[in-house]
C-alpha positions as CSV (number, residue, x, y, z in Angstrom):
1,X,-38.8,13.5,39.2
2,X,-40.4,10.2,40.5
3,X,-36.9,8.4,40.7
4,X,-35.6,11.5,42.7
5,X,-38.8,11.0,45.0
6,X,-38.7,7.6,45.6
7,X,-35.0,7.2,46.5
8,X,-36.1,10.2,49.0
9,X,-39.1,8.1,50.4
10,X,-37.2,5.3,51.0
11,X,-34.6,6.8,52.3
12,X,-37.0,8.1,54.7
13,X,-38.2,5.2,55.5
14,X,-35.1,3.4,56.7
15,X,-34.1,6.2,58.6
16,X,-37.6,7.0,60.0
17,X,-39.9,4.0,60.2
18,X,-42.2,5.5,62.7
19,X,-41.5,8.7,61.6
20,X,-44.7,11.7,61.7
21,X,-44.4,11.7,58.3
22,X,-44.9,8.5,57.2
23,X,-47.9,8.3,56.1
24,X,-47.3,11.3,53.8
25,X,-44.1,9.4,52.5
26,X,-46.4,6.5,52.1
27,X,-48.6,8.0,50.0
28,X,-45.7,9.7,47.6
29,X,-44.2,6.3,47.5
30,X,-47.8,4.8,45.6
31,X,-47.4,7.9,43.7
32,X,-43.7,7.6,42.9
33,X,-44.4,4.3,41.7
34,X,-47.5,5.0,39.6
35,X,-45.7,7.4,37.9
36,X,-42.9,5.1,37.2
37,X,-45.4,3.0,35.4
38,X,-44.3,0.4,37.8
39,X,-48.1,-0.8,38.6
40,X,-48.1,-4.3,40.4
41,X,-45.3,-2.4,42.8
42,X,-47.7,0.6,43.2
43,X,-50.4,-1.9,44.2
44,X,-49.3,-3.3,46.8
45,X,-47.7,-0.1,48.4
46,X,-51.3,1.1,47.7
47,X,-52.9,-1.7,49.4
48,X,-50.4,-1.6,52.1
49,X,-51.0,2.3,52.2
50,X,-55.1,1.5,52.5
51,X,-54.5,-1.4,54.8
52,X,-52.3,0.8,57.7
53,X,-53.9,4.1,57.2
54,X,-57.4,3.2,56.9
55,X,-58.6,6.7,58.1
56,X,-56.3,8.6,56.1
57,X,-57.2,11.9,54.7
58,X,-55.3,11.0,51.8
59,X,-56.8,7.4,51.7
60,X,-59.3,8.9,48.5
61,X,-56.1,10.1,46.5
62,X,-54.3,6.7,47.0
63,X,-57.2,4.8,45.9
64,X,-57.6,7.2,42.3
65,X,-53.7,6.4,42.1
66,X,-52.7,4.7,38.8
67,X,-56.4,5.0,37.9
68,X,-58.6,2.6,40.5
C-alpha cells in the first residue's frame, strides 16, 4: 500500500531526521511516490536521494525508480 508507506516514511522523518534509517526511508519514499504515479514529486526525492546518499547501496535501485 504506497499511501500506507508514505504516511509511514514521513512520519519517520519528522520524528527521526537523522535517524539510522533514513536513508532506507529515503529510498521507500522515491518508491512510494513512483508507485503513486506521482513522478515530478518522485524526482526530486530521487534526486534529493542521489544527491545526499551518493554512495548508497541502493543508489542503483533509486536511479531505475519510475523507469530512468
Amino acid at each position: 500500500d504506497a499511501d500506507a508507506a508514505l504516511a509511514r516514511v514521513s512520519e519517520h522523518a519528522t520524528r527521526y531526521p537523522s535517524g539510522e534509517m533514513t536513508e532506507e526511508f529515503d529510498r521507500l519514499r522515491v518508491e512510494a511516490l513512483c508507485r503513486l504515479g506521482r513522478a515530478a514529486e518522485a524526482e526530486r526525492a530521487r534526486d534529493a536521494f542521489l544527491r545526499e546518499h551518493p554512495s548508497s547501496p541502493h543508489a542503483a535501485a533509486v536511479r531505475r525508480l519510475c523507469g530512468e
